[in-house]
KEKE-3310 file (N, C-alpha, C; in steps of 0.2 Angstrom, whole numbers, plus 5000, padded with zeros to 4 digits):
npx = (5164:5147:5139:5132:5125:5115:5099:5088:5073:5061:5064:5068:5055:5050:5056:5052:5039:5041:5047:5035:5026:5033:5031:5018:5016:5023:5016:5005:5008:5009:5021:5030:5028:5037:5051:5044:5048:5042:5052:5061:5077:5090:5103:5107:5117:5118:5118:5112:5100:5083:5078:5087:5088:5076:5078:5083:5097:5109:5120:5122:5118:5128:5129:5119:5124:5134:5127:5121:5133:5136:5127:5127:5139:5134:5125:5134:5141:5133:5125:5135:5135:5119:5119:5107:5095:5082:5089:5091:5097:5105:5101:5088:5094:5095:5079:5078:5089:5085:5069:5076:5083:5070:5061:5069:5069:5057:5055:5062:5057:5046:5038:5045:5059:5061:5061:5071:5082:5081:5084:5099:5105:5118:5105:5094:5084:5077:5065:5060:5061:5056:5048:5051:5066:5066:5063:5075:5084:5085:5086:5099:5105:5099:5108:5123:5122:5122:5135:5142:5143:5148:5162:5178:5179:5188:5190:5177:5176:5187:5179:5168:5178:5181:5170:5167:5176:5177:5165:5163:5175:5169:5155:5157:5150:5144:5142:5145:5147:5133:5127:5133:5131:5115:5111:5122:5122:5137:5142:5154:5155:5146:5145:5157:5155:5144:5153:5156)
npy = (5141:5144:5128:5132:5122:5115:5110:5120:5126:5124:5117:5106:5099:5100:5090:5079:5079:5071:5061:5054:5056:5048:5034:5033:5031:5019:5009:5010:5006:4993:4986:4975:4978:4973:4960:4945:4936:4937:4942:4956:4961:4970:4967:4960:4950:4941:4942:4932:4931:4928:4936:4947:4965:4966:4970:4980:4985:4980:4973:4982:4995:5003:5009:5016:5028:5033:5038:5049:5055:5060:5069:5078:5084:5088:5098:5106:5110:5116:5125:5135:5140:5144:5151:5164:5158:5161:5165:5157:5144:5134:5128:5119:5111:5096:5092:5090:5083:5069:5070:5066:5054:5047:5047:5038:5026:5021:5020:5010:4999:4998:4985:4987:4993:4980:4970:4975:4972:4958:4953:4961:4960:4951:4950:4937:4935:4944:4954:4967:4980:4979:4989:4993:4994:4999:5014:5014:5014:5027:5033:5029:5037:5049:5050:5050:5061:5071:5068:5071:5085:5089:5085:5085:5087:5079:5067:5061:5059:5050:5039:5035:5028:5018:5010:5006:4999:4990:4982:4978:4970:4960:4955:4954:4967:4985:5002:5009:4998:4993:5005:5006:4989:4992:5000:4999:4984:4974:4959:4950:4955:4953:4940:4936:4941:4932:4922:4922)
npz = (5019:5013:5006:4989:4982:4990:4994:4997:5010:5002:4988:4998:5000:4985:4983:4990:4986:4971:4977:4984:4971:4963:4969:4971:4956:4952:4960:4953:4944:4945:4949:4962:4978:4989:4987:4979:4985:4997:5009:5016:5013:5020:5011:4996:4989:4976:4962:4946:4951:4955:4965:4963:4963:4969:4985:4998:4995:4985:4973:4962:4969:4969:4958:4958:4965:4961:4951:4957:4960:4949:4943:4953:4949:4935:4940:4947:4933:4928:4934:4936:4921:4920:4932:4933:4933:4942:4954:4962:4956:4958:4972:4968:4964:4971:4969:4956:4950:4958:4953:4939:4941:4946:4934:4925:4935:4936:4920:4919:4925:4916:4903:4890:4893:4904:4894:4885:4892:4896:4883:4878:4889:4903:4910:4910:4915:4920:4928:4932:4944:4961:4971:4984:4980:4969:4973:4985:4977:4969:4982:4985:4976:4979:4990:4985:4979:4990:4998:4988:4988:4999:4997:4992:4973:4967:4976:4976:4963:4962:4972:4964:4953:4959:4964:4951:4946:4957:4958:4943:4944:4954:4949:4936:4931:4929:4930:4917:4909:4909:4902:4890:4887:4887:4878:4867:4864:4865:4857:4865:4877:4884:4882:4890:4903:4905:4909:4923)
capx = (5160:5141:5137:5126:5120:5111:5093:5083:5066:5055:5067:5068:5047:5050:5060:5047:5034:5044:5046:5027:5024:5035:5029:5011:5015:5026:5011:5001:5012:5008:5025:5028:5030:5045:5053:5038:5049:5042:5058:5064:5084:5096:5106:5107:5123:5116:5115:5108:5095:5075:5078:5092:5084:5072:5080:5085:5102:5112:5128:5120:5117:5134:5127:5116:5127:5140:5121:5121:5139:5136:5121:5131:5144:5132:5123:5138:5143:5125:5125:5139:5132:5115:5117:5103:5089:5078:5092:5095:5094:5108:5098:5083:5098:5093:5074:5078:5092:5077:5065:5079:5083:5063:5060:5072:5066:5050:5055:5067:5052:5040:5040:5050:5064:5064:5063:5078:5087:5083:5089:5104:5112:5117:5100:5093:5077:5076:5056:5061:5064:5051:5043:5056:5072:5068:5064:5080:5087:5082:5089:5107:5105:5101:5115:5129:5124:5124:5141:5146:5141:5151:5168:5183:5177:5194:5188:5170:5180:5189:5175:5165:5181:5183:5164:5166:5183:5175:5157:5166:5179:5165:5149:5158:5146:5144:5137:5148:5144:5127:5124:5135:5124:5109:5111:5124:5127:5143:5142:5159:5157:5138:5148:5162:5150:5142:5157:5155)
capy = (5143:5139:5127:5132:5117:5111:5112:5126:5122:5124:5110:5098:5097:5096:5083:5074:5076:5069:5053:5053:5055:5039:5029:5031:5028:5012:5008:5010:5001:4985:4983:4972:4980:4970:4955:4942:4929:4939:4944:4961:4961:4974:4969:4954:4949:4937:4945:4930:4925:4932:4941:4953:4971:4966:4971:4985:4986:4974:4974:4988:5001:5008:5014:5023:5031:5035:5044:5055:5060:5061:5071:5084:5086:5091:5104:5111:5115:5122:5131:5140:5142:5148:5154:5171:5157:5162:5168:5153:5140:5128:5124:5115:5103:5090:5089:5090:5076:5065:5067:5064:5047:5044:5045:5031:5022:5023:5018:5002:4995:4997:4981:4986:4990:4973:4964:4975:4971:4953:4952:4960:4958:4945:4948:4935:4931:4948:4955:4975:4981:4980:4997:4994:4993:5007:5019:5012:5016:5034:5036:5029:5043:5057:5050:5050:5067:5073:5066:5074:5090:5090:5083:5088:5082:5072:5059:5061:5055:5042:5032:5033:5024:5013:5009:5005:4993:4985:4980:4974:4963:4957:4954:4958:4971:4991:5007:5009:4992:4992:5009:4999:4985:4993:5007:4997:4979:4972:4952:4950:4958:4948:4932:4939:4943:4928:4916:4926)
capz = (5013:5012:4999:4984:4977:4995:4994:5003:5011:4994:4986:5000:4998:4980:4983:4993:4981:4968:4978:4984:4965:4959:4973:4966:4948:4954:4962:4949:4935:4948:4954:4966:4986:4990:4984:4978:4989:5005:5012:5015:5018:5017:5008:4990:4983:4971:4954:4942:4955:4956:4972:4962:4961:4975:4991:5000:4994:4979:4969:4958:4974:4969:4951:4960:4971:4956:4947:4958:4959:4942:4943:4957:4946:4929:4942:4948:4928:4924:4939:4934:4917:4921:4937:4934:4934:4948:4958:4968:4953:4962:4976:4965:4958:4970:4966:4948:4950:4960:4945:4932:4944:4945:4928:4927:4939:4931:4913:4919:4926:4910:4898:4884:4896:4906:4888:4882:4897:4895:4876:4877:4895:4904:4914:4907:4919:4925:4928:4937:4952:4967:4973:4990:4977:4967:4979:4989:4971:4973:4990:4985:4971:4985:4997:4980:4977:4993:4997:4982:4989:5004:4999:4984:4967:4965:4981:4973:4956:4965:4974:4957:4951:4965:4966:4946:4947:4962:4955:4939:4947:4958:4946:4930:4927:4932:4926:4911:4905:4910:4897:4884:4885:4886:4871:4860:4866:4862:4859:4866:4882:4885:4882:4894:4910:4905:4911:4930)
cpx = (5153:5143:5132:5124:5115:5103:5089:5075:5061:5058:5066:5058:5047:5051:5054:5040:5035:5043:5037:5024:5026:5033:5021:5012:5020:5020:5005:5003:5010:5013:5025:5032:5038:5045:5046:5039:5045:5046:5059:5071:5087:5102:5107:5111:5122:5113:5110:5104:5087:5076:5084:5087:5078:5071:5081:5092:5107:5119:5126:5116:5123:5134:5125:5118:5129:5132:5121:5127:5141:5134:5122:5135:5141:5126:5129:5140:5136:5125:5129:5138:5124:5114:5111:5095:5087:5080:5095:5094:5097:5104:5093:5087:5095:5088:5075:5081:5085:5074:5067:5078:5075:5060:5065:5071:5061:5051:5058:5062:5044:5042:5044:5056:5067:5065:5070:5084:5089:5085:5094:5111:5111:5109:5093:5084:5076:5069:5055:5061:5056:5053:5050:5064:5072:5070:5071:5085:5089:5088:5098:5108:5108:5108:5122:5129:5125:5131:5144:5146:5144:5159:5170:5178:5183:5191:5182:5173:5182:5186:5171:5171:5182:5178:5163:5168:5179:5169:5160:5171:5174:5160:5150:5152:5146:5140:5140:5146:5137:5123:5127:5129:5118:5109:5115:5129:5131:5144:5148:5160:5149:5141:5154:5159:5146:5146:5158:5152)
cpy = (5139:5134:5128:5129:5113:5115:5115:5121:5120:5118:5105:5096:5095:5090:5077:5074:5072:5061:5051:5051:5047:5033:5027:5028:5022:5007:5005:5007:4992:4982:4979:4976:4979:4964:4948:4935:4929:4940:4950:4961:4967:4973:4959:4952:4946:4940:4942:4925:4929:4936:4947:4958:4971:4970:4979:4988:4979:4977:4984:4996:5008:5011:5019:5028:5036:5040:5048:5059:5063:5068:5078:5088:5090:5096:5109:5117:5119:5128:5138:5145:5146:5149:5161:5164:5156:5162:5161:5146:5131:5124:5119:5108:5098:5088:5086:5082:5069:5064:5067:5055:5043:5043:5038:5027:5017:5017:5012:4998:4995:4990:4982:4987:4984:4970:4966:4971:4962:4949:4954:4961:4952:4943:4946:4933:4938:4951:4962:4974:4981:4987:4999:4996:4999:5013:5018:5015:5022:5038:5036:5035:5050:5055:5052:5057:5072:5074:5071:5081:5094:5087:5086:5083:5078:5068:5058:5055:5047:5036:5032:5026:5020:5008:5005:4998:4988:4981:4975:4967:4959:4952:4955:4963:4979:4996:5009:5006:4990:4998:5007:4994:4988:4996:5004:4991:4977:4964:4950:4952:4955:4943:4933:4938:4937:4922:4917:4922)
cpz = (5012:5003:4993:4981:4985:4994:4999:5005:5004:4991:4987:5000:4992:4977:4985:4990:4976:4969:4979:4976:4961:4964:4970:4960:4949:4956:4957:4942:4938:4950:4960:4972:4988:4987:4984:4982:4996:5009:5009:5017:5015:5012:5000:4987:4978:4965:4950:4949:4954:4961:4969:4959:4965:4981:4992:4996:4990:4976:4963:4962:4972:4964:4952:4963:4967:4952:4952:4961:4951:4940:4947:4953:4939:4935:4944:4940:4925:4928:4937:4926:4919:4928:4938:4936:4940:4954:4963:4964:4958:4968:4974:4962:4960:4970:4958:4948:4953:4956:4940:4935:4945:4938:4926:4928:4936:4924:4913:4919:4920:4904:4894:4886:4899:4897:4883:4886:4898:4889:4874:4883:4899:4909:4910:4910:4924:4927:4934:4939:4955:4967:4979:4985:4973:4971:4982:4985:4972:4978:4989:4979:4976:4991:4991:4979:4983:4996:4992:4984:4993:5005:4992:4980:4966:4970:4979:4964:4959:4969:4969:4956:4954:4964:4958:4945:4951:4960:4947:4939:4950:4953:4939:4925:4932:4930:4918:4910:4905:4903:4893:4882:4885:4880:4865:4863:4860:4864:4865:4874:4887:4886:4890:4903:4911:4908:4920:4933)
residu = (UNK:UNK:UNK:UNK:UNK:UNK:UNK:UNK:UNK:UNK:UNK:UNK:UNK:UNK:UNK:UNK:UNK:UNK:UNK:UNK:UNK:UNK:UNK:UNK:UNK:UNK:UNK:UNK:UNK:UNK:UNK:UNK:UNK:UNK:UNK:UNK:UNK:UNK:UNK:UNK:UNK:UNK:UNK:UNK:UNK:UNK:UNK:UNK:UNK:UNK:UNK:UNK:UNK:UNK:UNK:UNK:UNK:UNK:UNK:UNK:UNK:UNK:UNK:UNK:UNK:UNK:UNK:UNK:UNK:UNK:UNK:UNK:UNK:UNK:UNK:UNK:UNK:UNK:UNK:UNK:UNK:UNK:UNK:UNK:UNK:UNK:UNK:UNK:UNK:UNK:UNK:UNK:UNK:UNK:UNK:UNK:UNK:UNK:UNK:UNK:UNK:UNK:UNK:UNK:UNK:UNK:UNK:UNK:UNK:UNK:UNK:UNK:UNK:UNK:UNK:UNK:UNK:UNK:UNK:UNK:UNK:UNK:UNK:UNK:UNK:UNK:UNK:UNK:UNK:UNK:UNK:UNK:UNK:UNK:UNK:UNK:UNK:UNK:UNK:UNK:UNK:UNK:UNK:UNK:UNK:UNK:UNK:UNK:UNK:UNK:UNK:UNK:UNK:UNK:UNK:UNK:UNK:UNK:UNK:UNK:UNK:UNK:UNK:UNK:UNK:UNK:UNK:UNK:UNK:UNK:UNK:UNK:UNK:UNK:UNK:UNK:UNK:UNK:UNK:UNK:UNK:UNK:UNK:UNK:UNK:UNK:UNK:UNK:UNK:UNK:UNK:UNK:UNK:UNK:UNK:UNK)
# end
């Protein structure tokens, strides 16, 4: 059975405008390139250091992955809900998905985010993501929805919840506590993350 949420040619260009456009306006926010140490590495286990959100790949790649299993899963229920829009609405989910996760991108890296981010969680000296670390962002977005696209939603469920527990026990922090803390921090759970 084809899939109906994979994107047709008109979408995967969408797509690729999408990124062209958040790479300019990242650009244009003055981001820095890549990490300001000079190093490009795949991959950054070091959460409270300057170099986290730098790199290609860090303890918070797996959020992005879980956003766009997220992201799969809220096209598939619209889909089914308005399916009559312009006959083939599903396949436009992963542009859309793309410029909901660039909008993101976007907004993490504007001042009043970094100063949220460094008054109520534990990242306390954080200064946004590099231009390479977004976009890289991005891409684990497009790889989590893709994935999602082409396996059961229970194994799609289950590395979310793997990818959660695991990031937690690691770095005591995830995507759930990461939207907690950001939208309605909890002293308790700041202090907590802080003994990591």
């Amino acid at each position: 059975m084809k899939n109906t949420l994979m994107p047709h040619r008109k979408a995967i260009i969408a797509t690729i405008a999408v990124l062209v456009v958040t790479l300019v306006v990242l650009i244009a926010m003055d981001r820095p390139p890549i990490c300001t140490c000079g190093e490009i590495k795949l991959w950054h286990g070091s959460v409270q250091s300057s170099g986290n959100s730098q790199h290609i790949t860090d303890w918070y790649s797996p959020s992005h992955f879980i956003h766009g299993i997220i992201m799969y899963g809220l096209a598939v229920l619209l889909w089914r809900k308005w399916a009559w829009f312009g006959g083939k609405p599903a396949a436009w989910a992963l542009p859309i998905a793309v410029l909901v996760e660039a909008a993101w991108e976007i907004s993490e890296n504007t001042p009043a985010v970094i100063d949220r981010y460094r008054e109520v969680t534990i990242s306390f000296g954080y200064s946004g993501d590099s231009i390479l670390n977004s976009m890289s962002d991005i891409g684990w977005m497009m790889i989590g929805f893709l994935f999602a696209a082409r396996i059961p939603w229970k194994i799609s469920l289950g590395i979310a919840i793997f990818f959660e527990l695991l990031t937690l026990w690691i770095i005591r922090d995830n995507l759930t506590l990461n939207v907690i803390m950001l939208f309605w921090p909890i002293e308790a759970i700041r202090q907590w993350q802080g003994m990591g």
